[in-house]
C-alpha positions in Angstrom: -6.7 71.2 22.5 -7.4 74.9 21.7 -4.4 77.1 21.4 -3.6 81.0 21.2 -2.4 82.0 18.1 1.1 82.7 17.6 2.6 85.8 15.6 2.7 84.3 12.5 -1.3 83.1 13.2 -2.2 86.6 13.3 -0.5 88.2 10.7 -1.7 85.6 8.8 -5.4 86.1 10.7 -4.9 90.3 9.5 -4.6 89.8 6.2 -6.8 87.2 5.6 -9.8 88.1 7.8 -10.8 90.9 5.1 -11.4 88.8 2.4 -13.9 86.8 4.1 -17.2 88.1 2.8 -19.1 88.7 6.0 -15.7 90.2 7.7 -14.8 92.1 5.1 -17.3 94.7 5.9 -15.6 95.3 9.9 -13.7 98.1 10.8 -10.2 97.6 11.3 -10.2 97.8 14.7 -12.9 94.8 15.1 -10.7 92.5 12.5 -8.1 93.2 15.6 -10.3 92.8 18.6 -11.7 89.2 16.8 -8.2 88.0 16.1 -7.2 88.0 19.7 -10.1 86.1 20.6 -9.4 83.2 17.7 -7.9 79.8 18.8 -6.4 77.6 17.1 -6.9 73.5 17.0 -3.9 71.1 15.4 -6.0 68.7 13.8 -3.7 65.1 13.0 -5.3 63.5 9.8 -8.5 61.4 10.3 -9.0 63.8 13.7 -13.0 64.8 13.3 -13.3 68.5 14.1 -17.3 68.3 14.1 -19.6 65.6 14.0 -22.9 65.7 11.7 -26.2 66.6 14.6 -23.6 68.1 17.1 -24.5 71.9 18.1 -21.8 74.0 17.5 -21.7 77.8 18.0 -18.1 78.6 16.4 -16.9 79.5 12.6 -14.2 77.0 11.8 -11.3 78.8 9.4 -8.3 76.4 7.8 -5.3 77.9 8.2 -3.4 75.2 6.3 -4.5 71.4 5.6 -7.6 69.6 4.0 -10.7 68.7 5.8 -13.6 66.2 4.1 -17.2 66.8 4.2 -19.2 63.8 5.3 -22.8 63.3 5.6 -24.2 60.0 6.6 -27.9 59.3 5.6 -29.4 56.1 6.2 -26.2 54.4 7.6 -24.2 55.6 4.9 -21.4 58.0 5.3 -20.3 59.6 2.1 -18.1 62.3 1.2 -20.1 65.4 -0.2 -17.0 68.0 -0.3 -13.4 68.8 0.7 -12.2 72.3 1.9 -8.7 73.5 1.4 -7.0 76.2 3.3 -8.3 79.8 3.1 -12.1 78.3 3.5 -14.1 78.2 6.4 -17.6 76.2 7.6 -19.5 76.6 10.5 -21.3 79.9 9.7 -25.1 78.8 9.7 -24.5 77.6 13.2 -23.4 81.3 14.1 -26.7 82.5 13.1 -29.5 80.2 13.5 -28.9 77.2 16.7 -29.1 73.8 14.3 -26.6 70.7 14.7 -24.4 70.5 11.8 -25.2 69.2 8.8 -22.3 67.0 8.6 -19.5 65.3 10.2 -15.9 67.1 9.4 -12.6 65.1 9.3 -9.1 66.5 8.5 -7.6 64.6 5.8 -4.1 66.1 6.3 -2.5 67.9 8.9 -3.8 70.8 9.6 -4.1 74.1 11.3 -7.8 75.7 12.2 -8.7 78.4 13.7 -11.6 78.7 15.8 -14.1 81.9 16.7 -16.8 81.6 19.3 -20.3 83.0 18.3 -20.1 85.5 21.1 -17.3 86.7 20.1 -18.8 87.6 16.7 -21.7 88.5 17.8 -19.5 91.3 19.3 -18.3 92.7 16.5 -22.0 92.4 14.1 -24.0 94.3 16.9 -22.5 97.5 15.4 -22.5 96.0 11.8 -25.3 95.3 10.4 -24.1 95.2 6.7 -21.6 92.0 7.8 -25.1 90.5 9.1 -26.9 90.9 5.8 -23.7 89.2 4.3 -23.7 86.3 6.6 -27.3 86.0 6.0 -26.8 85.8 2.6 -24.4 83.4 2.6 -26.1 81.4 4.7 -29.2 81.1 2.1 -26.7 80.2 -0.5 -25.5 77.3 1.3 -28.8 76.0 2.2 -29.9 76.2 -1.6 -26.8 73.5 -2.5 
């Protein structure tokens, strides 16, 4: 169940928002205009928040908690990462339409917040120096 965010969700959103690489580059009036288009998901430990081949088109942010990386591979699942709060996954999917690369599971309780692709998509049309970011980033990723 997707939730608005409460006050405290978007003070926190404000601040942190500008220190993600690819958001850091929006004006501060698009930082605003995304915020009040974020959701947020309570995610009970063991809750999966994306499975590994499903097509997703949102950037997943932890707000608090620990999620695990999983990627299954000849019916084996194994754990390739974790990701505390203040990271975020789900950004290939915002630029090029692939199912996820793996299957994520909270590990604690915990808080994420969710932006839609559209929503985004938004924001980068005027932007083009946050879409040479997220490109960036996305090559990185691809390379580990």
């Amino acid at each position: 169940m997707e939730l608005e965010l409460d006050i405290s969700d978007i003070k926190w959103a404000k601040e942190f928002f500008k220190h993600i690489d690819f958001l850091s580059q929006l004006p501060e009036k698009d930082i605003t205009a995304l915020i009040y288009k974020t959701r947020k998901i309570p995610a009970k430990n063991g809750k999966r928040i994306l499975f590994q081949g499903e097509f997703s088109n949102r950037l997943f942010i932890i707000k608090t908690g620990k999620v695990g990386i999983f990627v299954s591979k000849e019916g084996q699942k194994n754990k390739v990462a974790e990701l505390n709060e203040n990271h975020y996954f789900g950004e290939i999917s915002l630029v090029h339409p692939v199912p996820a690369s793996a299957t994520v599971v909270a590990e604690t309780d915990s808080e994420i917040l969710v932006i839609e692709k559209e929503s985004l998509d938004e924001v980068f049309r005027n932007n083009t120096a946050a879409i040479g970011i997220i490109h960036k980033k996305i090559e990185e990723r691809r390379k580990q």
